[in-house]
C-alpha positions in Angstrom: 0.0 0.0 0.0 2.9 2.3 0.9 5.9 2.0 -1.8 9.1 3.6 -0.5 11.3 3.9 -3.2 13.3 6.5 -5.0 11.7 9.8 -6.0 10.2 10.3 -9.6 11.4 12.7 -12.4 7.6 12.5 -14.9 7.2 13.3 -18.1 3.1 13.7 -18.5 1.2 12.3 -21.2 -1.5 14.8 -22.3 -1.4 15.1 -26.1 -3.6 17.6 -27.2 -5.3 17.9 -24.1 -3.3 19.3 -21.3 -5.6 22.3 -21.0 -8.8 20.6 -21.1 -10.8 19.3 -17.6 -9.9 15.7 -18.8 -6.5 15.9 -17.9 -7.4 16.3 -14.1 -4.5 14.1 -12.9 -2.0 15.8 -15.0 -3.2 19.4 -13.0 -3.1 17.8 -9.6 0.4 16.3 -9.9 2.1 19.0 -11.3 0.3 21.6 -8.7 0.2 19.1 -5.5 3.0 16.3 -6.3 6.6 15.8 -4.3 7.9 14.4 -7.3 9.9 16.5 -10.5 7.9 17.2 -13.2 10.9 17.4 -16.3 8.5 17.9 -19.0 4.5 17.9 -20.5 4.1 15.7 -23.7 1.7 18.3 -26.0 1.9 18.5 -29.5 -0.2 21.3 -29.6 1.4 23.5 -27.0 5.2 22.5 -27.7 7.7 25.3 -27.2 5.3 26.7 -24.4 5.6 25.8 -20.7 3.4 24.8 -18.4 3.1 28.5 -16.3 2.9 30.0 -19.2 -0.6 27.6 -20.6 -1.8 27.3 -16.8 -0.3 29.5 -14.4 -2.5 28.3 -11.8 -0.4 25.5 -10.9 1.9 27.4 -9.7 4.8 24.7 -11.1 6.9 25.2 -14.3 8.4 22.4 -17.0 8.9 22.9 -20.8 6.0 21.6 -23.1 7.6 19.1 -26.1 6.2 17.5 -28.8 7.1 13.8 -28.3 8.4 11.4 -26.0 12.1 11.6 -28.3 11.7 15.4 -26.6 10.9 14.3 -23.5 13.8 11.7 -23.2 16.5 14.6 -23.3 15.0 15.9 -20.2 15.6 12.1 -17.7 12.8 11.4 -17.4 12.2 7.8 -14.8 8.7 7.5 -15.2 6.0 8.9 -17.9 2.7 9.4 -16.5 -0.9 9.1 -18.2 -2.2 12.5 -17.5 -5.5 12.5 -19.3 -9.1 10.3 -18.9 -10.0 9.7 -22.5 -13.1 9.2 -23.7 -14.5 5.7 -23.4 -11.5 5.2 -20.7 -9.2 3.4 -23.9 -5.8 5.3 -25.0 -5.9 5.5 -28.1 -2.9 3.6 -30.5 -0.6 6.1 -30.7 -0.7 6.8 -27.0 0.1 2.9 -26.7 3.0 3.1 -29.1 4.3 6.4 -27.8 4.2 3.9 -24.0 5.9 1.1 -25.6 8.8 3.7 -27.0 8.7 4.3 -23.1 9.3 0.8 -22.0 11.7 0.1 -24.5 13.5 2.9 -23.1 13.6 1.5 -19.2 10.9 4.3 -18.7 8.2 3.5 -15.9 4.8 3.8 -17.0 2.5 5.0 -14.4 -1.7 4.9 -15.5 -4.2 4.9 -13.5 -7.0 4.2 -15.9 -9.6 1.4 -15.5 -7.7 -0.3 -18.2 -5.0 -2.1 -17.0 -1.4 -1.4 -18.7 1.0 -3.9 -17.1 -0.6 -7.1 -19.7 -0.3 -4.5 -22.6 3.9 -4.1 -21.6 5.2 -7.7 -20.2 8.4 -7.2 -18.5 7.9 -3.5 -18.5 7.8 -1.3 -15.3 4.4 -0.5 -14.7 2.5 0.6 -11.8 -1.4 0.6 -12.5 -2.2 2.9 -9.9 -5.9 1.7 -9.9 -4.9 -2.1 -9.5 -5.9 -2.8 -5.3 -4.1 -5.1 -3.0 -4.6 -8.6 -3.7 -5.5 -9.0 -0.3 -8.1 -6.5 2.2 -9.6 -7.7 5.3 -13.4 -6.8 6.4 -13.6 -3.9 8.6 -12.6 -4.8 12.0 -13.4 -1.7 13.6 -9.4 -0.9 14.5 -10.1 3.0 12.8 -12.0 3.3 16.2 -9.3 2.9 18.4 -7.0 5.9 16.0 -5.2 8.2 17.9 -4.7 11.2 15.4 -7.7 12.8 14.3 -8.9 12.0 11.0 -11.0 14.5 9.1 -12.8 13.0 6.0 -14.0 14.9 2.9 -17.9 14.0 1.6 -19.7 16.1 -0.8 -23.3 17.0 -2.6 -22.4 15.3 -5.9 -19.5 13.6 -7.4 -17.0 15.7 -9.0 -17.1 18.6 -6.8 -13.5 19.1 -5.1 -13.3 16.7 -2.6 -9.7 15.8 -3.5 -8.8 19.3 -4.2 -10.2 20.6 -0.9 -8.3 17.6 0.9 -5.0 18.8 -0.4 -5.4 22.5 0.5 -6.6 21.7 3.7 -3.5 19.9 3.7 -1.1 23.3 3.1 -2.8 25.2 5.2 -2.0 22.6 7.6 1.4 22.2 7.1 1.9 26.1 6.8 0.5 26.3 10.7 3.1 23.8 12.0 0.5 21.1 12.0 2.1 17.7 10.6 -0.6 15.9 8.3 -1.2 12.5 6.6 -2.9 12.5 3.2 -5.0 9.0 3.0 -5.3 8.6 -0.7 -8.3 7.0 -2.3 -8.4 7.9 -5.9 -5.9 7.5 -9.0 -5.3 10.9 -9.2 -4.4 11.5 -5.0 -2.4 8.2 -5.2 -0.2 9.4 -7.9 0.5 12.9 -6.2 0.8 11.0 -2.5 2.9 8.0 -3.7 0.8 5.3 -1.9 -3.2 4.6 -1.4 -5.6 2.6 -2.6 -8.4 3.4 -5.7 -11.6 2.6 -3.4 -13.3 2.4 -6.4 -11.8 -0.6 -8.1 -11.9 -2.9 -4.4 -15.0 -5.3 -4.3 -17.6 -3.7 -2.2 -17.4 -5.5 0.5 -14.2 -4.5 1.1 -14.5 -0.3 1.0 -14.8 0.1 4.0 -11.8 -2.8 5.5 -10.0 -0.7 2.6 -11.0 2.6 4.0 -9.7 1.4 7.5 -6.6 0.4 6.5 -5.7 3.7 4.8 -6.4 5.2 8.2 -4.3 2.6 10.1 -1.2 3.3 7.7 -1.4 6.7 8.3 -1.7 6.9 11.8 2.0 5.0 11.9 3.4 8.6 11.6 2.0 9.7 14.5 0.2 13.2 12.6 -1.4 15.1 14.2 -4.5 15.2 11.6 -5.2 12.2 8.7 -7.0 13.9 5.8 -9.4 11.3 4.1 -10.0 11.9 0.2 -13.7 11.3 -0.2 -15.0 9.7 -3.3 -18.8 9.9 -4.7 -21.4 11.3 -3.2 -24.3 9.6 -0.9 -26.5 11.4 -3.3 -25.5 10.1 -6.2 -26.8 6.5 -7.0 -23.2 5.7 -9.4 -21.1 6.0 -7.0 -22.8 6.2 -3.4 -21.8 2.6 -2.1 -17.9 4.1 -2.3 -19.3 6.9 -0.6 -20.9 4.6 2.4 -18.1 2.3 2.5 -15.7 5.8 3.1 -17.9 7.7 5.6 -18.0 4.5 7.4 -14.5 2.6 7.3 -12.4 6.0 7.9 -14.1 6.1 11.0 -13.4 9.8 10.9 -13.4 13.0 14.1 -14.7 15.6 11.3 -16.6 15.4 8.3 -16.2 18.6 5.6 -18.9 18.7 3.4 -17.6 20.0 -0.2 -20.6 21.7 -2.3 -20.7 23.6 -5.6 -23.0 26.4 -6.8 -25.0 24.4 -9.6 -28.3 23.6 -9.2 -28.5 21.2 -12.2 -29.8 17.5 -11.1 -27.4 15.0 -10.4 -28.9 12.5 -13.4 -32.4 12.7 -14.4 -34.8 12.4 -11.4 -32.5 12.8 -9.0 -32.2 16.6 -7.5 -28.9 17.5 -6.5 -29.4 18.2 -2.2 -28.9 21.4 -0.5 -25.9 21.5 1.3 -27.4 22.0 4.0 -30.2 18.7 3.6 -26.4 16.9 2.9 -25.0 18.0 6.0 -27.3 16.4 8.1 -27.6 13.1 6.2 -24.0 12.5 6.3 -24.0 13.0 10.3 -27.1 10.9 10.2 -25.7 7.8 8.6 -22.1 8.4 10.1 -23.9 7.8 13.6 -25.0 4.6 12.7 -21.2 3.7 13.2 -19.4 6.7 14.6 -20.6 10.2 15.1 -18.5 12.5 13.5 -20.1 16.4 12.4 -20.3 18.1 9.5 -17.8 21.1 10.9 -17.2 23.2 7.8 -18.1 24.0 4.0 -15.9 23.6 1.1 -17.5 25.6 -1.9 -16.4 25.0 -5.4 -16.6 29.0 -7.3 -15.2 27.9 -10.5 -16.9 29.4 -13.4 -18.6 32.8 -10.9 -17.0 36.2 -10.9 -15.1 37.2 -7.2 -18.2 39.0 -6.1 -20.5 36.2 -7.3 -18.2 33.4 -5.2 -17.6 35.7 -1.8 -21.4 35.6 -1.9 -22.0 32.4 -2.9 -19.9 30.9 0.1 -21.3 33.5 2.3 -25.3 32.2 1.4 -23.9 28.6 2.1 -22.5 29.4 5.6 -25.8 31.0 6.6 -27.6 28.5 5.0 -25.8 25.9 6.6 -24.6 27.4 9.9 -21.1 26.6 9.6 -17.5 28.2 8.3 -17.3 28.0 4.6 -14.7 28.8 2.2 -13.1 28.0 -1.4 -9.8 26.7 -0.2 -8.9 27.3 -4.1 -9.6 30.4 -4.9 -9.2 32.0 -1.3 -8.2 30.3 1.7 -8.6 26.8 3.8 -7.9 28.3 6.6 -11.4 28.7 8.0 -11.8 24.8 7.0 -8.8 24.0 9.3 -9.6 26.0 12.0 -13.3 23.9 12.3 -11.6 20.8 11.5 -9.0 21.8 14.6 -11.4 22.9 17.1 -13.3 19.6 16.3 -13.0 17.1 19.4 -12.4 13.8 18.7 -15.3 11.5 18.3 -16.3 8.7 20.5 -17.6 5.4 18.4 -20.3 3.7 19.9 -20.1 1.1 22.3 -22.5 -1.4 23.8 
């Protein structure tokens, strides 16, 4: 589950996408990833960087054509930065990996479709791929002594890992020493260890779940930040959710919430954060009362005026702190998660 192991220089696949929403685990390596980034493979931007294309990420490599290009930068490991369509690569992508293996380069996907078959002998880590073996929940996350704070939201989609990560920062700036429990391709890749929750047989999310928590705590933090997946509110992906909120056995819970309105998938309404809030306590409590302590808000797409509004209607609506951690700061988040007591499970 946690690989130690020498730290990676990536070149990132994301040919012709690099500045489209697909390419979602190419944005949160480069702007929340230990690891070098030597170069972004991008036929269409080549000879531009990657501040100069997306500033926000707040990290900088050169922008090449090909992986011939990207080999002059060292790279150890290429990474498949972009979700295509359909969840395939496409041929080229595949023969641009094999020049990669060929080359002693690891190949790191984390793509339903499994790339180690496709590259015998190769180095491949399929981030999505579980452990062979995960225990039932045994009920061990009770007994935790770091407090765990675990990220939920209205939909899917919404920020949960994003918020989890700044949450993290602003941690880490206040002296606070923090373990990020990875749970998605994406956080697994920028963490270096975790498991994808949503490729582990369901009977196992929440043993899953626990164990993340249980590695983490070996550090001794002094907070374990849980990346939520799903939403309970979303009928796709709500057993993930369930097998989460219940396995992490988490202190805090910080709902994450956008400002569409649209319905989740036709006849199904999207809940008010503040309906949300108290459903997640609800079903926590079945195991381990945990509360909602703060708001996350998602502002993309709304004008600075429109989002310091936005987040303020949600903390009235709601009657807790609120904040985009993204576009502002997670300091209020933190502060709620920190004043949080830890929570007692129940006992008979």
């Amino acid at each position: 589950m946690r690989m130690e192991g020498p730290e990676r220089r990536y070149a990132i696949l994301a040919e012709g996408r690099f500045t489209d929403g697909n390419a979602k685990t190419a944005h949160g390596l480069i702007r929340y990833g230990k690891d070098e980034i030597v170069c972004v493979i991008d036929s269409k931007l080549a000879g531009k960087t990657v501040r100069s294309t997306m500033p926000h990420l707040e990290r900088d490599a050169p922008i090449v054509a090909s992986f011939a290009e990207a080999l002059e930068h060292s790279p150890t490991s290429i990474l498949v930065g972009v979700a295509p369509a359909g969840g395939k690569l496409p041929m080229e992508w595949m023969e641009l990996l094999r020049s990669a293996a060929d080359s002693g380069v690891e190949i790191v996907s984390g793509l339903h479709q499994r790339l180690a078959p496709e590259f015998p002998g190769a180095n491949v880590w399929d981030v999505r791929e579980p452990p062979e073996e995960l225990p039932l929940f045994s009920g061990e996350g009770f007994d935790v002594e770091p407090k765990v704070a675990l990220t939920v939201g209205t939909s899917a989609a919404i920020g949960k890992m994003t918020a989890s990560l700044e949450i993290e920062r602003a941690a880490r700036k206040s002296g606070l020493s923090t373990e990020f429990a990875a749970t998605g391709q994406t956080g697994i890749v920028i963490a270096g260890w975790g498991i994808s929750v949503d490729a582990v047989v369901s009977d196992f999310i929440a043993g899953a779940s626990e164990q993340l928590v249980l590695e983490a705590a070996k550090t001794s933090p002094d907070l374990i930040l849980v990346e939520g997946q799903g939403s309970l509110g979303h009928p796709a992906y709500s057993g993930v959710t369930l097998g989460l909120l219940h396995g992490s056995c988490p202190d805090a819970i910080i709902l994450c919430a956008d400002a569409s309105t649209d319905a989740i998938m036709a006849g199904v309404p999207r809940p008010k954060p503040s309906l949300a809030a108290r459903l997640y306590e609800e079903v926590a409590a079945l195991v381990k009362p945990a509360p909602v302590v703060a708001v996350s808000v998602n502002t993309r797409g709304l004008s600075d005026e429109e989002a310091n509004s936005f987040v303020a209607k949600i903390s009235s609506e709601t009657g807790l702190p609120a904040a985009d951690p993204f576009r502002g700061s997670a300091a209020p988040i933190l502060d709620a998660v920190s004043k949080a007591p830890k929570a007692k499970p129940l006992r008979v």
